[in-house]
VOGUBA-410743 format. One record per residue (C-alpha): x, y, z. Coordinates in steps of 0.2 Angstrom, whole numbers, plus 5000, padded with zeros to 4 digits. Layout:
REM residues N
XYZ/...
END
This chain:
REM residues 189
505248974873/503848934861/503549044846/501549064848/501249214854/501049254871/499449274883/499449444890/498449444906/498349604915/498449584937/497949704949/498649764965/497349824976/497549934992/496149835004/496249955018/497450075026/499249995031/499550015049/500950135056/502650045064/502150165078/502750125098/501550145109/501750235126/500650135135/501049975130/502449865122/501549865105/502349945090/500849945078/499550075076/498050125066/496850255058/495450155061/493850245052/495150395050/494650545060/495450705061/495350825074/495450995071/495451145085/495451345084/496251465094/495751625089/496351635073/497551475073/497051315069/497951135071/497351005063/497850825070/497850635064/497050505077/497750345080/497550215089/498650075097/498149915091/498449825105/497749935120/496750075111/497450205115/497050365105/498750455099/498550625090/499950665076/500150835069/499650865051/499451085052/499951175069/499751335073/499351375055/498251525051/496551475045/496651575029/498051475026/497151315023/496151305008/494351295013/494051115003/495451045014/494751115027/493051015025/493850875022/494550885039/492850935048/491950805038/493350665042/493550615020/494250435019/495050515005/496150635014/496450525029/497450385016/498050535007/498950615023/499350445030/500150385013/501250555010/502950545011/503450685019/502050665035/502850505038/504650575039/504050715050/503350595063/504850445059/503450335055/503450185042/502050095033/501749895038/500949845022/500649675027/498949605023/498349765017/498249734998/497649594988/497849534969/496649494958/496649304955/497249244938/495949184926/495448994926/495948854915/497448944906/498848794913/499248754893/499348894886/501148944892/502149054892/501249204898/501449364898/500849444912/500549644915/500549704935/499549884938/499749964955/497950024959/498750144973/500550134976/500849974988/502649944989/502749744986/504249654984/504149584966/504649394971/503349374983/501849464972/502249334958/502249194967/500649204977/500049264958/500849084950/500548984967/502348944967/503848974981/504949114981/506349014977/505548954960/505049124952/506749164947/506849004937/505049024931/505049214925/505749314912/505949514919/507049654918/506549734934/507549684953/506349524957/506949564979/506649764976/504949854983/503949934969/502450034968/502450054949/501749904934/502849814929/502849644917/503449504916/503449304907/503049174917/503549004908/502648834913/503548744928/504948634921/505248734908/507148824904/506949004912/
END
């Protein structure tokens, strides 16, 4: 390792839309569904309200509605969240679809896949080696170390190990920064 001091360059995770739900369909073999624009439905029976999340199938369209309030009293819901339904907030629609405990209620899980992006590194940096790199989760996108560093370095999964210097588990999902030091390819890792 050279003793110059390192290049600290800071990378972004970015969400670039809602993930889609691992979600089978009932009309269809698909197992993939999606919030779409996110809409919510809300409907009042006297004094009950139930509030509900739309999906929709991606590959036949149909329109699934999963439970977010039930039966619920309207003066148990405070009144900004219930505008936020009414007004269909993108905000709320990514916070009720990323919350954990909505997802274990309806046995759903999250496919990520092609719904985040990082920032690309800065040009012209191939001599200045080794790098210190800083990764900051902009919304908590689980990505697998291994694969966010080598789409960052342009390398194959199987060389990051020899190319890195980290403390964290390279196969593990995270949602947290982390950093690492990416050494020059051929040099002793």
């Amino acid at each position: 390792m050279s003793s110059q001091p390192h290049i600290v360059l800071p990378w972004i995770v970015r969400r670039t839309r809602l993930p889609l739900l691992s979600w089978r369909c009932l009309d269809c073999p698909s197992k993939s569904a999606t919030t779409g624009k996110g809409r919510f439905r809300a409907n009042a029976n006297g004094k009950l309200l139930d509030v509900w999340l739309l999906v929709r199938c991606v590959s036949c369209d149909r329109t699934s509605k999963l439970p977010v309030h039930e039966r619920a009293t309207v003066r148990s819901i405070d009144p900004a969240l219930l505008d936020g339904y009414h007004a269909n907030d993108p905000k709320l629609v990514a916070a009720t679809l990323l919350d954990p405990l909505f997802l274990r209620r309806h046995g759903l899980a999250l496919d990520w896949q092609g719904a985040w992006e990082l920032d690309p590194l800065p040009v012209g940096l191939d001599e200045a080696w080794p790098w210190q790199v800083a990764v900051n989760f902009e919304d908590p996108v689980p990505v697998r170390p291994d694969r966010l560093i080598a789409q960052g370095l342009g390398c194959s999964r199987s060389e990051v190990p020899r190319r890195i210097k980290s403390d964290i588990s390279l196969r593990r999902p995270r949602t947290l920064g982390f950093t690492f030091i990416a050494m020059a390819r051929g040099s002793a890792g």
